[in-house]
C-alpha positions as CSV (number, residue, x, y, z in Angstrom):
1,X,-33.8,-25.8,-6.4
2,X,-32.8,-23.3,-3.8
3,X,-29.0,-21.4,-4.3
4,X,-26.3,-23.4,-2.9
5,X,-25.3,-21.7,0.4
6,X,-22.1,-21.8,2.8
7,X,-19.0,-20.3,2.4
8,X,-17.5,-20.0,-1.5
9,X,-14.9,-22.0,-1.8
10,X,-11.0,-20.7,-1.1
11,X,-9.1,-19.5,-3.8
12,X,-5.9,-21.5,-2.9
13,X,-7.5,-24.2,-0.5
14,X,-5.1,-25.3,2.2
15,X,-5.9,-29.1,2.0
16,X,-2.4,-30.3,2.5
17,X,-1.7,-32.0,6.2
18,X,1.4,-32.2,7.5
19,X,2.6,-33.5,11.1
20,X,6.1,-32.1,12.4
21,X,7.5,-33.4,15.8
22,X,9.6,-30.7,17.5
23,X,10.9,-31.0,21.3
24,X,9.8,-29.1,23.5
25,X,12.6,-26.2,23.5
26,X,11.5,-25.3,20.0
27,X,8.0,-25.6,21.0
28,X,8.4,-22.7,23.2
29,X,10.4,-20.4,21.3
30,X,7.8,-20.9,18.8
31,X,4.8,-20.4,20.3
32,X,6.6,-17.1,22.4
33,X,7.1,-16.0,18.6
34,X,3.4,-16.6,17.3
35,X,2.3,-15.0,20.7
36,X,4.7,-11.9,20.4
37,X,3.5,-11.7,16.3
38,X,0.1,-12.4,17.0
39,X,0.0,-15.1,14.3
40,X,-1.0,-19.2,14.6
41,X,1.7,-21.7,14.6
42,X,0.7,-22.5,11.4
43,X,1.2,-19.3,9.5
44,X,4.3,-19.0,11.4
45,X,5.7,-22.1,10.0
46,X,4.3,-21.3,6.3
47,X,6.6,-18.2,6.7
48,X,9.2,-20.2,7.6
49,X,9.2,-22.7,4.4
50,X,8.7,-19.3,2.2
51,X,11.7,-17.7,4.2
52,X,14.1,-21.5,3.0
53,X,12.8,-21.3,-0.4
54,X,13.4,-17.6,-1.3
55,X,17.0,-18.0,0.8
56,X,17.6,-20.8,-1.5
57,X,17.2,-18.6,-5.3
């Protein structure tokens, strides 16, 4: 048997999909925020739910 190869496997996998309609005024100002953070729109919304959760304690 030869050693499994690939990538190892992510600590804290991000396996969870979720689908978010926004119009497109929002879609802008978002995407002129991930472009003037240099982050994905993904990350930047991630922020975002930590941002409501920690405002909420």
């Amino acid at each position: 048997m030869s050693p499994r190869t690939g990538r190892p496997k992510a600590e804290n996998p991000k396996d969870i999909d979720v689908k978010v309609r926004f119009d497109r005024e929002l879609n802008d100002k978002l995407l002129k925020y991930c472009e003037e953070n240099n982050i994905t729109r993904a990350e930047a919304i991630r922020q975002g739910v930590h941002l409501l959760l920690e405002k909420k304690k």
